[in-house]
C-alpha positions in Angstrom: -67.8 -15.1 -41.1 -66.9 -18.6 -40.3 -63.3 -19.9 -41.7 -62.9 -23.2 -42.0 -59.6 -23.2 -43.0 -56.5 -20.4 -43.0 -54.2 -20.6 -46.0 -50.4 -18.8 -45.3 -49.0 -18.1 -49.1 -45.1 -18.2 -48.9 -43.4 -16.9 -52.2 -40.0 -18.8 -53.6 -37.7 -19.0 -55.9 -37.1 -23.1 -55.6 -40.1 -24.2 -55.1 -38.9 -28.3 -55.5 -36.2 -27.5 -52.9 -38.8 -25.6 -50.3 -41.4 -28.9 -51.0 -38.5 -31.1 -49.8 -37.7 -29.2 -46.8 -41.3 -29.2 -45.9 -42.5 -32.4 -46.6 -39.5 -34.6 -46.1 -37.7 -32.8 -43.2 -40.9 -30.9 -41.4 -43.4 -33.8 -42.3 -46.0 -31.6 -43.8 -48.2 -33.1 -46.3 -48.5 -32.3 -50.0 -52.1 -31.9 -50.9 -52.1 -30.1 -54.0 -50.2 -28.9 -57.2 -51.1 -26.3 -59.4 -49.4 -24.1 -62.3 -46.1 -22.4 -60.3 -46.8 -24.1 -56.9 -47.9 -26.4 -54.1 -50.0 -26.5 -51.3 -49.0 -28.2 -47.8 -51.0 -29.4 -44.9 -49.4 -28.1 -41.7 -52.2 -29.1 -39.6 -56.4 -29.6 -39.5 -57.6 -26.5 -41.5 -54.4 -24.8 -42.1 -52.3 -24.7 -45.3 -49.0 -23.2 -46.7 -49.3 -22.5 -50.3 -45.6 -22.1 -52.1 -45.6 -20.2 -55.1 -43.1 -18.9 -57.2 -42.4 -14.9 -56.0 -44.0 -12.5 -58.2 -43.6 -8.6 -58.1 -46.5 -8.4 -55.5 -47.2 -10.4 -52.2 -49.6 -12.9 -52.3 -52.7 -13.0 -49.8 -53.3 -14.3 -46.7 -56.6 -15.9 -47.5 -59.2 -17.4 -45.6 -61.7 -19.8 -46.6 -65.0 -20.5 -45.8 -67.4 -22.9 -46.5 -69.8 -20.9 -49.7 -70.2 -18.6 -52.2 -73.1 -16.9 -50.1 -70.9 -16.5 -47.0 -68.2 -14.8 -49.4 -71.0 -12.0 -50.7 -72.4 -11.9 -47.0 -68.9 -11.5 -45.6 -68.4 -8.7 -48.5 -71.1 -6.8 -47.8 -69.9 -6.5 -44.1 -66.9 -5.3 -45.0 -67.8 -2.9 -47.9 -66.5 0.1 -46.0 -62.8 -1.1 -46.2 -60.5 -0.2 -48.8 -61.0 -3.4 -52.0 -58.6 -4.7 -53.8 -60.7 -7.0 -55.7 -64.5 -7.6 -56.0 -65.8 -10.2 -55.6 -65.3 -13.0 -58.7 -64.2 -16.5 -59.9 -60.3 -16.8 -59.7 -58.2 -18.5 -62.2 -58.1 -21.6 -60.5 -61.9 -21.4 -60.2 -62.3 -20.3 -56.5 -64.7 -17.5 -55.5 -64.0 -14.5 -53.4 -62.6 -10.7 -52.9 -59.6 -9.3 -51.3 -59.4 -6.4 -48.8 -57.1 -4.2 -47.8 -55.9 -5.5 -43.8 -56.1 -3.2 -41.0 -51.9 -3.2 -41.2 -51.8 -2.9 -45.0 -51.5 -6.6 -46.0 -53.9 -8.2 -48.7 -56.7 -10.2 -47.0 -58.3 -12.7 -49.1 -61.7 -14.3 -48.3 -62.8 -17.0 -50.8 -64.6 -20.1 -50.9 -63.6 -23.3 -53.4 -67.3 -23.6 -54.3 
């Protein structure tokens, strides 16, 4: 596997007043809205996705570049513990989420 990008999900309850911190007194970049939240550039490849909390924490995710390297990166790690097969996502990413090695969600997907 081969990220081209890391996305950090931070969950809050305002997310207007967290955009305005970010973008007008940190200088990220808005590069993306969708249903409950935003997503920031903080630098080349790297992204902090607000959302509005929910009962469970979101993933860290990691994206690379195809649907092929999602199933290939998959069946590498078949052995760990899933938490979701592989599949289209809501938004219409592919990918799967894995159990991390200290517990947290790990998501690898790929926008195409």
């Amino acid at each position: 596997m081969k990220p081209i990008a890391l996305w950090l999900p931070y969950e809050v309850d305002d997310i207007d007043a967290a955009r305005t911190f970010y973008t007008v007194r940190l200088g990220l970049s808005e590069v993306d809205r969708f249903e409950n939240g935003v997503v920031l550039q903080a630098a080349d490849g790297t992204y902090l996705e607000l959302a509005k909390a929910k009962d469970k924490p979101a993933p860290l995710a990691f994206q690379v570049a195809t649907d092929a390297e999602v199933d290939d990166t998959y069946a590498a790690l078949r052995a760990e513990e899933l938490v979701r097969g592989p599949g289209r996502y809501p938004r219409g990413h592919y990918g799967f989420e894995v159990r991390g090695p200290a517990g947290a969600t790990v998501m690898i997907w790929s926008e195409r």
